[in-house]
N, C-alpha and C positions, 0 to 999 in steps of 0.2 A: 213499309219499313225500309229505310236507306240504310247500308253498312258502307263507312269512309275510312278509308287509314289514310296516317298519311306517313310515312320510315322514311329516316333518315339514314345516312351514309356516312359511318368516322368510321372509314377502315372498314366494316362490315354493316350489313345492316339491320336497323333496330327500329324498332315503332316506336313513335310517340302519341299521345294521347294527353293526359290533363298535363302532362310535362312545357309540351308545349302552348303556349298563351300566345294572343291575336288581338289587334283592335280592327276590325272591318273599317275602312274608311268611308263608305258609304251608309252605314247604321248607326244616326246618330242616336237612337234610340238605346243604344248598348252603351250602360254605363260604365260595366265594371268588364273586365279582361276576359277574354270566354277562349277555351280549346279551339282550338280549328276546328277539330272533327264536326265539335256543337255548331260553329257558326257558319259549316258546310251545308249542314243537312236541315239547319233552317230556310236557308236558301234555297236547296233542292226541293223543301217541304213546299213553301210558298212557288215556289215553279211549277212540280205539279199540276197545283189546284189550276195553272193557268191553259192547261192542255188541252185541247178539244179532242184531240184522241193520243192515250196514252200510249207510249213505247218503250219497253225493255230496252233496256245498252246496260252494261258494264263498262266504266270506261276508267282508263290507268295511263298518268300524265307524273314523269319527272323533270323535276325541274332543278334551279341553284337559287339559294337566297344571296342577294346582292349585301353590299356594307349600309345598303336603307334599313334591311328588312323587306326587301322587295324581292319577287320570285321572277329571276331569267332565266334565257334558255329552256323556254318550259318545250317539254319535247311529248307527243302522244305516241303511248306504248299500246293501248290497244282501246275499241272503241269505235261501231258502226254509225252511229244515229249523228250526221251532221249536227244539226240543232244540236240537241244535247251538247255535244263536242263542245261547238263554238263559244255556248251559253255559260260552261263550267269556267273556261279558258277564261274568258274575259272575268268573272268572279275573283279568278284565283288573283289577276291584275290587282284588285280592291281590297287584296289582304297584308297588311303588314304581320312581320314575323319583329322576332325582337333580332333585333342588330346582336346580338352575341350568338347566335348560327348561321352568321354570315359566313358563307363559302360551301354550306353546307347543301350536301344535294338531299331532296327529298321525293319520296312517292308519293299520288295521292290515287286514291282509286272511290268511286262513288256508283252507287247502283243508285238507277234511274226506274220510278213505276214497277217495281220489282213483284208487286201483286197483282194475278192473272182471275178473272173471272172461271166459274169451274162450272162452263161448257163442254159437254159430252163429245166426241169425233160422231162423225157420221154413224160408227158400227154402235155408237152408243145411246146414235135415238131409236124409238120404238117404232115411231111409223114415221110418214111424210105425204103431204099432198099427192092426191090420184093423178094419173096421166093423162093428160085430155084425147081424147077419141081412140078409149082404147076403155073394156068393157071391165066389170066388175072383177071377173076371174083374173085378169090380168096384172091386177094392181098387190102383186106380191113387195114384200119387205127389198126383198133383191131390188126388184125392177125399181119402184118408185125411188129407193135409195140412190140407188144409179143414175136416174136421168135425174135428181136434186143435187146432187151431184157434178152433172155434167154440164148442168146452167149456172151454177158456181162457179166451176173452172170455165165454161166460154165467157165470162164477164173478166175473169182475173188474165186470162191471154191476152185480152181487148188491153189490158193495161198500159205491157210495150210496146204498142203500135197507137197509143194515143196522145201523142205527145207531140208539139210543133217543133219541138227542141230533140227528136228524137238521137238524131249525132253524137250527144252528149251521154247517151244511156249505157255507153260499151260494158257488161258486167253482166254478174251472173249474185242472185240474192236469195238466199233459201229464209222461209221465216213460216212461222207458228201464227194464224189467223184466226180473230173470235168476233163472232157476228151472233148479234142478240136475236130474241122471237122476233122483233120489225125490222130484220135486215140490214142493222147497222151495224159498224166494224166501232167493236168498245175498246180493241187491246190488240196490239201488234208486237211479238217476242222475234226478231229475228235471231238466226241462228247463224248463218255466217253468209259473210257476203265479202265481193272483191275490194279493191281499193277506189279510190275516189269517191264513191258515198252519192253517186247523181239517182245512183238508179232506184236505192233506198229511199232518196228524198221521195226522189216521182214518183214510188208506191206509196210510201206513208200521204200523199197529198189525194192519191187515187182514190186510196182505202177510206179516207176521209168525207170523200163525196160522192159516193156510191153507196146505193141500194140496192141488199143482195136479193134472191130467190130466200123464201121464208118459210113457215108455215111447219118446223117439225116439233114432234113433240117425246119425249121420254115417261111416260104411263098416260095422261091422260092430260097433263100442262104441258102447253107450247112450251121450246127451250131451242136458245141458241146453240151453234155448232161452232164447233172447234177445227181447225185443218190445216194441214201445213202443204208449205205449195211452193214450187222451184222458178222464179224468173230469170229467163237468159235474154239477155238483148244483143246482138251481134251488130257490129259498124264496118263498113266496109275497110279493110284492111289488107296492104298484102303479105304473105307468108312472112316474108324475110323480115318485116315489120314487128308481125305478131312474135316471131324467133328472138327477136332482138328485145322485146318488152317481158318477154317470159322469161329467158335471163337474168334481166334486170332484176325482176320478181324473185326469179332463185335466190338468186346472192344475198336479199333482203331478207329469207326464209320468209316469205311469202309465198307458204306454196300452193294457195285455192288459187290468186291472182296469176301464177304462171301456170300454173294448169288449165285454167280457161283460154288464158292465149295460144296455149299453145296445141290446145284440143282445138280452137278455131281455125288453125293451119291445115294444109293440107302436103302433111307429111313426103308424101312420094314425091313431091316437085322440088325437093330441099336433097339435098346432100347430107345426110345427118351421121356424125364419127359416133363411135359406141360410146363416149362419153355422152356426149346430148342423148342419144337415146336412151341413157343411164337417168341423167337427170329429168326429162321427159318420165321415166317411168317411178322416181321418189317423188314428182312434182304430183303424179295423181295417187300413188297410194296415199300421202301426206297430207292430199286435201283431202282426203275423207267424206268422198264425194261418190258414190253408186254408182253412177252412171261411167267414172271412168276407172272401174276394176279389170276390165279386160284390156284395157289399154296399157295398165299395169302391167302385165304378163306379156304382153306385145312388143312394147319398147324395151326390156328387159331382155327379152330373146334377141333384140335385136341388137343392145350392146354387147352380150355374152356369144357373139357367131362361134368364135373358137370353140365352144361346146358341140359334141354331135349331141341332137334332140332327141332321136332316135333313143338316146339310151339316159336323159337326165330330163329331170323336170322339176317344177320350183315346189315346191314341198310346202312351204311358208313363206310369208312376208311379214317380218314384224320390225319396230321402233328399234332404235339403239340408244344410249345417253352420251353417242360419239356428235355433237354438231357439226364435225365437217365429212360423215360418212353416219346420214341422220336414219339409212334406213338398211337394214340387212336381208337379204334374198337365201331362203337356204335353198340350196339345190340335195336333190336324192337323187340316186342310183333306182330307175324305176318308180312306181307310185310306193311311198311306204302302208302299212294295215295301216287299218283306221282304227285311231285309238281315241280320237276328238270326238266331243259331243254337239251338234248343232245346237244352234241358242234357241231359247226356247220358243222368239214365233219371228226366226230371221228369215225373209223373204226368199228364195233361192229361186234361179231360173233352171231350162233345159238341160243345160249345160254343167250345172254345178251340182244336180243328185248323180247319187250314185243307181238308184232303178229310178226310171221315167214312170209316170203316172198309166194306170192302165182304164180304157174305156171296157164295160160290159161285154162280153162273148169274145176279147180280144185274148183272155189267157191262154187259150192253145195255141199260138203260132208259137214257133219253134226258137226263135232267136229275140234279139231286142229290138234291130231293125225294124222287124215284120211287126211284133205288136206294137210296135210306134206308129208307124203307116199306117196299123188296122184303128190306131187311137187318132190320128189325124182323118182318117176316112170317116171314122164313126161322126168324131166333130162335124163334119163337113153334109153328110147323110141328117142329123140333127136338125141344123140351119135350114138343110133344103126342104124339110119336114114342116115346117113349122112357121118359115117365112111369109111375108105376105106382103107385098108391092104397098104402102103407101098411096092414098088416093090421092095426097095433095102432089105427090112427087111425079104419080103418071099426068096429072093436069097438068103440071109445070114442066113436063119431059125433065126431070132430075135423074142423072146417073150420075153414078161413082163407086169409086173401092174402098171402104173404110177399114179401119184397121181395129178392132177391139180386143183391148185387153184384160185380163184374166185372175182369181188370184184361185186355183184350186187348193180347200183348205184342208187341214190335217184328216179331215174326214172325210172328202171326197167331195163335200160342195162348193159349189159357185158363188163368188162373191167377188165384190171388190172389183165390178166392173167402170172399164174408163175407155173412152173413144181418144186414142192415140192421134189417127185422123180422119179427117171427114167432115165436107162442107156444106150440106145440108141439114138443118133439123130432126127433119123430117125420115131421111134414111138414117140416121146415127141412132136415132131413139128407140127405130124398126131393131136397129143391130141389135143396141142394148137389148132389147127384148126378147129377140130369137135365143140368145147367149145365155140367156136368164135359165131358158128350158134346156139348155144341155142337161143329161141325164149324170147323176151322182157317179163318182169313179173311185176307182183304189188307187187313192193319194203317192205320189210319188214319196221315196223314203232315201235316206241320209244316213249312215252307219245303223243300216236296220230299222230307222224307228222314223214313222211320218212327219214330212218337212210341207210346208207350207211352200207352192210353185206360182208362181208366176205364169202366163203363157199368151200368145197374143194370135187372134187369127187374123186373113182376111174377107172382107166379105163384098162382091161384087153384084152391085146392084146395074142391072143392064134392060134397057127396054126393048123388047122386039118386035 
């Protein structure tokens, strides 16, 4: 299903629909005078069908009709999928308007492959392929999950590093992934990504001719998976570069594209007045981006120095409908009660509950510290438990520290494991598995009531 508008501008703005009449000049086939919207979306209909793999875009383009009926000045207002872009654009060229809305400006907005195949996420298949050399007990819902999983995501990292044109990929693209029972990618939804559109290209071409890891099923039929997945590609830049292009990005109110350059800096070598450290910290709350929430809170202290810390702290961070002061920070007097509710399954790390998670025989020490440390030790006593050196990795002498990540859920189990890093197989898979048998715990909790935590350990494989 495609939805097009296309509004017009006299003084304010209005839709038009059967009002406005079109003769396509490349459709000789069209005898009588047809709306735009209709002669849009037959266009995008017959597009479609020509897609070897379909991609979500919304994409929103104003323009000026000339004294022809002809549309200049067409300008893109928003709109990820190059292709798509280019394809609409050159279209709208082929469309006459009637010479009596000449001068008038219009919008046109078109959804592209807007229906998604309804593939499960990982937590929503039932089982998945056993693990090779590794015994029946082993091949729990967790584990197997996790290492189908973990050879998904090592094919999709291979992504940005596979390109001869790699120079050109500077971006960062977060997007919604669907791979059928034979490992093929049937639907690509991005969700936001920087400017210039290289890096999108070069995944949608990736996704295209690759064949993923397969084989899961939800009751007893195979069924594709669904997953969303973050690429960053970094080019070599230097600071005062990436400072000056994130800027740019501000002023545009583009603010995922100045926040990636300017999170690709390395701060402490800059000079930065509390202004830029101002705009540095609306640039990441505003992209709406996870990973750079603490950096929010960072750069923000760091344009507010006149404040002692000691005694204020940022309370909230929310929108404004001011655009030239697009984000408000409220500061308290001390932490205010807690009167917010967490959302209902918002990921939270260490640092964001209010009680840390507790491990088994940990609730008698006496303070928070100590049962933290007796929850870090127990972790740690676990892994040593239950580990078990890899045969191919002592044949090959393989050592390393891999890093495994965590998701402890409302209930105290493990799940949601991912190898952050780690360059063998073979130890990453061992990791996933030892992590698997960590022992159930009391969930960390958030104005009293169980939040779902994050947590990540290390784990050092060494031969002696």
């Amino acid at each position: 299903m495609k939805h097009l508008l296309i509004a017009a501008l006299l003084g304010f703005m209005h839709y038009v629909y059967a009002q406005t009449s079109v003769i396509p000049k490349d459709l000789n086939t069209l005898s009588n005078e047809q709306n735009a919207s209709d002669v849009i979306n037959e266009l995008i209909a017959t597009y479609e069908q020509s897609a070897t793999l379909p991609v979500f875009d919304s994409i929103a383009f104003k323009a000026t009709i000339n004294p022809y009926g002809d549309l200049t000045d067409i300008r893109l207002e928003s709109g990820m999928v190059l292709n798509h872009i280019q394809w609409l654009k050159k279209k709208l060229l082929t469309i006459n308007f009637p010479k009596s809305k000449a001068n008038e400006q219009i919008q046109i907005s078109a959804v592209f492959h807007s229906k998604n195949p309804d593939y499960p996420t990982f937590n929503g298949a039932t089982s998945f392929p056993d693990v090779p050399n590794y015994g029946k007990k082993e091949q729990t819902l967790t584990f197997t999950k996790a290492v189908f999983r973990y050879f998904t995501e090592k094919q999709l990292k291979h992504f940005t590093n596979s390109s001869s044109n790699f120079l050109s990929l500077d971006g960062l693209v977060s997007l919604e992934y669907f791979i059928d029972e034979n490992g093929n990618t049937t639907y690509l939804k991005p969700i936001r990504a920087t400017k210039s559109g290289n890096l999108l290209k070069h995944l949608i071409q990736e996704f295209d001719k690759t064949t993923f890891n397969h084989g899961a099923k939800k009751g007893k039929k195979p069924t594709g998976i669904k997953g969303t997945y973050t690429f960053v590609a970094y080019t070599k830049s230097s600071d005062e570069k990436r400072l000056e292009m994130g800027q740019q990005f501000f002023s545009q109110k583009d603010y995922l594209t100045a926040a990636f350059h300017w999170n690709a800096m390395n701060t402490d070598s800059l000079n930065l007045d509390s202004t830029q450290n101002y705009n540095l910290a609306v640039a990441n709350f505003l992209s709406d981006y996870s990973t750079y929430s603490w950096r929010t809170r960072k750069y923000y202290e760091l344009a507010a120095q006149n404040l002692d810390w000691s005694k204020f702290s940022i309370r909230e961070i929310k929108k404004t409908d001011d655009p030239d002061n697009p984000v408000e920070f409220v500061i308290a007097e001390d932490q205010p009660e807690a009167t917010a509710e967490a959302e209902k399954d918002e990921l939270m790390n260490i640092t964001s509950v209010e009680q840390r998670p507790l491990a088994e025989g940990c609730e008698n020490e006496k303070t928070d510290e100590a049962q933290f440390r007796c929850f870090n030790m127990s972790i740690m006593q676990s892994i040593a438990k239950n580990f078990s050196y890899p045969v191919a990795a002592v044949e090959n002498g393989w050592t390393d520290k891999i890093y495994v990540s965590f998701v402890i859920e409302k209930d105290g189990s493990i799940d949601n494991l991912k190898i952050e890093r780690g360059k063998y197989d073979a130890l990453n898979i061992e990791g996933l598995r030892v992590v698997t048998k960590l022992p159930k715990m009391t969930p960390a909790t958030l104005y009293q009531e169980p939040v779902r935590m994050t947590y990540t350990v290390p784990i050092n494989f060494r031969l002696q």
